[in-house]
Each structure stands twice: as structure tokens, then as C-alpha cells.
DRENMAR-525619 format. One record per residue: x, y, z of N, C-alpha, C, O in turn; residue in one letter; residue number from 1. Coordinates in Angstrom, 3 decimals. Example, Ala and Ser with C-alpha at 12.3 -4.5 7.8 and 13.67 -1.06 7.14 Angstrom:
2
n.X:n.Y:n.Z:ca.X:ca.Y:ca.Z:c.X:c.Y:c.Z:o.X:o.Y:o.Z:aa:i
13.190:-5.690:7.800:12.300:-4.500:7.800:13.200:-3.300:7.800:14.236:-3.319:8.465:a:1
12.850:-2.250:7.080:13.670:-1.060:7.140:12.900:0.030:7.870:13.409:1.138:8.039:s:2
***
This chain:
78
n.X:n.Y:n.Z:ca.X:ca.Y:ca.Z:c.X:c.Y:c.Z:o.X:o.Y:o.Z:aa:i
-3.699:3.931:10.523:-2.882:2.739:10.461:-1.632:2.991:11.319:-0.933:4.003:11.356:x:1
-1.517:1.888:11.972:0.176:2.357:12.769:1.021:1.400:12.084:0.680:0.726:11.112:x:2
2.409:1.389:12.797:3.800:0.583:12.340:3.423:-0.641:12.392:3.813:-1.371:11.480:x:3
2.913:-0.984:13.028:2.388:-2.942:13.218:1.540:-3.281:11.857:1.793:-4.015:10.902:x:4
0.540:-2.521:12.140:-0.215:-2.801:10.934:0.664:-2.204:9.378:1.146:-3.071:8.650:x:5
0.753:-1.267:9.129:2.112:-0.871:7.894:2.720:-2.273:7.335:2.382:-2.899:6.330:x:6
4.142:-2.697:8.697:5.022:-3.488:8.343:4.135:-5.005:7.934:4.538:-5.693:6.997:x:7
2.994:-5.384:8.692:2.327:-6.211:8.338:1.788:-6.217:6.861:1.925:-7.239:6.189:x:8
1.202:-5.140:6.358:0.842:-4.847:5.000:2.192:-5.063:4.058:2.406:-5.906:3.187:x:9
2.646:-4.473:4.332:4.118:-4.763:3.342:4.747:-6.087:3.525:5.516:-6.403:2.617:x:10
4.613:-6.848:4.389:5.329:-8.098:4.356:4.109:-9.332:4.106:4.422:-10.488:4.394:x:11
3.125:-9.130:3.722:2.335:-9.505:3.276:2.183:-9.343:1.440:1.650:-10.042:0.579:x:12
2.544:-8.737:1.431:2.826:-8.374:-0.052:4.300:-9.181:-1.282:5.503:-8.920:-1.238:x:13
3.782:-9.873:-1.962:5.146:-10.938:-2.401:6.298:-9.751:-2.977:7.445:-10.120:-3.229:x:14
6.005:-8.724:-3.106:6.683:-8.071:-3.905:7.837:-7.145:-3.549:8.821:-6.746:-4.170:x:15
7.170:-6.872:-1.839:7.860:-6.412:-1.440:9.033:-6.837:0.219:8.694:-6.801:1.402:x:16
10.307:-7.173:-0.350:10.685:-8.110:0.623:11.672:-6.957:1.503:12.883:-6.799:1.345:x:17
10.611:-6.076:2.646:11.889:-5.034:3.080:11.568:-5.480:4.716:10.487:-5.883:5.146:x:18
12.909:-5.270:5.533:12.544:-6.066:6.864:11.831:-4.933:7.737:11.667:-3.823:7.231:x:19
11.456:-5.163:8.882:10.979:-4.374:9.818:11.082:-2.972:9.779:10.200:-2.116:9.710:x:20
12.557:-2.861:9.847:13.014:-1.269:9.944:12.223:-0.082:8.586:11.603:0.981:8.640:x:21
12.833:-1.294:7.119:12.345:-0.374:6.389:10.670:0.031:6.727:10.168:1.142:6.554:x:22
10.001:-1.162:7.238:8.493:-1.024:7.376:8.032:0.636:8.101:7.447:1.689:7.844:x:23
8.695:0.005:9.021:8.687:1.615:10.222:9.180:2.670:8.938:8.238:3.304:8.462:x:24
10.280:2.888:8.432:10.342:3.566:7.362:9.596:4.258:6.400:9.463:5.447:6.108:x:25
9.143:3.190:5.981:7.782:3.696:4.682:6.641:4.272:5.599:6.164:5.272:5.063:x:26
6.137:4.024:6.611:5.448:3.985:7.574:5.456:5.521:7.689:4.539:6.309:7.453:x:27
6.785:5.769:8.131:6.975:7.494:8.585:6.518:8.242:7.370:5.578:9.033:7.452:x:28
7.206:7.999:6.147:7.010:8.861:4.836:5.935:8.912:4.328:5.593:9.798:3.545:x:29
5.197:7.922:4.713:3.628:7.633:4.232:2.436:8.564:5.249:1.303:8.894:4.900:x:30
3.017:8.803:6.397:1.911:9.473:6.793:0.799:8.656:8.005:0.075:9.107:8.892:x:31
1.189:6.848:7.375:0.564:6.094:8.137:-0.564:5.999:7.171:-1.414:5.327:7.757:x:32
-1.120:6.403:5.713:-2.304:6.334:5.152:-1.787:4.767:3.879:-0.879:4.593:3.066:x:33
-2.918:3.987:4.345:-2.327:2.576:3.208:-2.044:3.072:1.824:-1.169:2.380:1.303:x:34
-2.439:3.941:1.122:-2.616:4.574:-0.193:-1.321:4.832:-0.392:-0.893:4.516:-1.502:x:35
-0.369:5.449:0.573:0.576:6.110:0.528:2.392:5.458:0.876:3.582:5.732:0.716:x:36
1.252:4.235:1.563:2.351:3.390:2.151:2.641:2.559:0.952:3.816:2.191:0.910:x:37
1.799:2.112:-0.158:2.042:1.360:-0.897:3.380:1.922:-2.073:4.388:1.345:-2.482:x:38
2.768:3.395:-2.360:3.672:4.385:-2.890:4.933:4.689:-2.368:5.971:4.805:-3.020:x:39
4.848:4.763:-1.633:6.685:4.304:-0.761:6.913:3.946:-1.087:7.828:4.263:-1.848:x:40
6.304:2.441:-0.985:7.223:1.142:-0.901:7.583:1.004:-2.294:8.679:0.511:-2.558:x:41
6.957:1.302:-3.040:7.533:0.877:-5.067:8.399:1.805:-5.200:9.436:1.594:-5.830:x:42
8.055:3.320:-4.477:9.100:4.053:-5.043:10.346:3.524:-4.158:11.189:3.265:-5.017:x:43
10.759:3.307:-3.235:11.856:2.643:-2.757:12.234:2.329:-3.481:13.230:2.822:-4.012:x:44
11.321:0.861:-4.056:12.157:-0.380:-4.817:12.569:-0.540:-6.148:13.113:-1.534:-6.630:x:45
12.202:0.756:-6.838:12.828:0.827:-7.670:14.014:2.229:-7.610:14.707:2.608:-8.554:x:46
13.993:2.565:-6.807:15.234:3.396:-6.011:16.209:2.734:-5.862:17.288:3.180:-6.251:x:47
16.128:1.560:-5.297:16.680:0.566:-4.891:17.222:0.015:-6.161:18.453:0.024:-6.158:x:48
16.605:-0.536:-7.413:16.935:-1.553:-8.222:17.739:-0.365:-9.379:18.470:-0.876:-10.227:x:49
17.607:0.966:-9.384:18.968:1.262:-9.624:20.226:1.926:-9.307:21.182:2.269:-10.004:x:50
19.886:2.038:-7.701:21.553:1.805:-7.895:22.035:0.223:-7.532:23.186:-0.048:-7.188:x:51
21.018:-0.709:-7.661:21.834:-1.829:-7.433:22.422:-2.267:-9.487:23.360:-3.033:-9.708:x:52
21.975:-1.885:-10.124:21.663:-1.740:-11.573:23.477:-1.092:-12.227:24.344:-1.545:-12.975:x:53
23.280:0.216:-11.370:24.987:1.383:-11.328:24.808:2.407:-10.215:24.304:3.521:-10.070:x:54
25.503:1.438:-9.456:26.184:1.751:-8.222:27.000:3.103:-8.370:27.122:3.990:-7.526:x:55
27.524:3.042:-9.641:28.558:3.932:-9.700:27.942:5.659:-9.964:28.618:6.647:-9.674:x:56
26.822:5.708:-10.443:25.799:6.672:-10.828:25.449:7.145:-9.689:26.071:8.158:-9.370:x:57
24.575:6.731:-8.860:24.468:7.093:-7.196:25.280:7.205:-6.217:25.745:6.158:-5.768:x:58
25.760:8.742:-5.492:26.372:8.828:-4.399:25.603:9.405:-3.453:24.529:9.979:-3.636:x:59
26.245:9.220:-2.316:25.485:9.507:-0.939:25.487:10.507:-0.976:26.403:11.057:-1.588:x:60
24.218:11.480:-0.191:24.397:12.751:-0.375:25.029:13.036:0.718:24.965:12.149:1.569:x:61
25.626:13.976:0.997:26.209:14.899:2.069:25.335:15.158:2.526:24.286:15.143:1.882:x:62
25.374:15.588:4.117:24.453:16.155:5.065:24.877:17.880:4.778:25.939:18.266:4.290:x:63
23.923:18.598:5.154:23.778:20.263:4.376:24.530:20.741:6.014:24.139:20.508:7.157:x:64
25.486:21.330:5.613:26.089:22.447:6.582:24.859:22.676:7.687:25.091:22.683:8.895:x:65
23.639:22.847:7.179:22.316:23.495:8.223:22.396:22.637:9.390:22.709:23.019:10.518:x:66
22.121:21.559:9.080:21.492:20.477:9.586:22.843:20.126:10.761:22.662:19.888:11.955:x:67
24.126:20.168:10.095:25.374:20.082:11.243:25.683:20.510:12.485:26.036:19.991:13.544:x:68
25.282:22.439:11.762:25.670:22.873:12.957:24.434:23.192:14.301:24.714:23.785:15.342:x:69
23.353:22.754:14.026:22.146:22.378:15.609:22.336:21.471:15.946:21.864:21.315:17.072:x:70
23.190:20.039:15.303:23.598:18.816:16.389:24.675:19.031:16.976:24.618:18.684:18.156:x:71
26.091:19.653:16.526:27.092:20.391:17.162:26.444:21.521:18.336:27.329:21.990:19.051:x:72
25.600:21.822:18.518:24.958:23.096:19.217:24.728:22.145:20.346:25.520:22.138:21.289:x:73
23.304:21.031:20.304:23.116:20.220:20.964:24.247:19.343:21.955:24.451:19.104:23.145:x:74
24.806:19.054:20.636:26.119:18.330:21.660:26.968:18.991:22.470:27.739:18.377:23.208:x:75
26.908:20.564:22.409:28.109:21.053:23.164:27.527:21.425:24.717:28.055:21.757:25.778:x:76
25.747:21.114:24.114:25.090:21.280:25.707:24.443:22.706:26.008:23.803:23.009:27.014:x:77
24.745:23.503:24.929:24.206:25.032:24.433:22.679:24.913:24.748:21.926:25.858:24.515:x:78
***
């Protein structure tokens, strides 16, 4: 299955109202297998429905020191 077909499956679906991007999204995490794409997408949405539920409970995570310093590396042209 590719991104066309994915985002098509999911916006075909009443349940799930996520635009394009997320499609490509679930798309990546899924593997591209429909089985898996569907599993995304619920687990999203109820990811989604709580912190829209308490906002205040969910914070963004920080990006890990690791991950910082190879785009600093990259960027300095190293």
C-alpha cells in the first residue's frame, strides 16, 4: 500500500477525520500494511482525545541530548 492509497483509506473512514499530512503519518508508522494503518490511526485518536480531555496532564517531550548533537554536527558542515 502507498501514501495515496493509506490517506485514501483513512479519509474514507467516518471516524477518522485526520488531513493529508497525518495520512502520510500513520502511513510511515504503519509500515504501509492496512492492518496496521488502521491501528495507528485509533491509537492516535484516542491519544488525541486525551490530551484534548487534560491538556494539562500531557507535556511535550524534549528532544534527547542524542538526537541534538548529529544535527548541530550536520549543521556546522562536519
Amino acid at each position: 500500500m502507498n501514501i495515496k492509497d493509506s490517506t485514501e483509506v483513512l479519509s474514507k473512514r467516518s471516524n477518522y477525520a485526520f488531513p493529508a499530512a497525518f495520512g502520510a503519518f500513520c502511513h510511515s508508522l504503519s509500515g504501509g500494511l492496512p492492518r496496521d494503518l488502521r491501528r495507528v490511526a485509533r491509537r492516535l485518536t484516542r491519544e488525541n482525545a486525551k490530551v484534548k480531555a487534560d491538556p494539562d496532564t500531557y507535556q511535550q517531550t524534549p528532544v534527547s541530548p542524542a538526537v541534538g548533537e548529529p544535527a548541530r554536527f550536520v549543521a556546522a558542515g562536519r
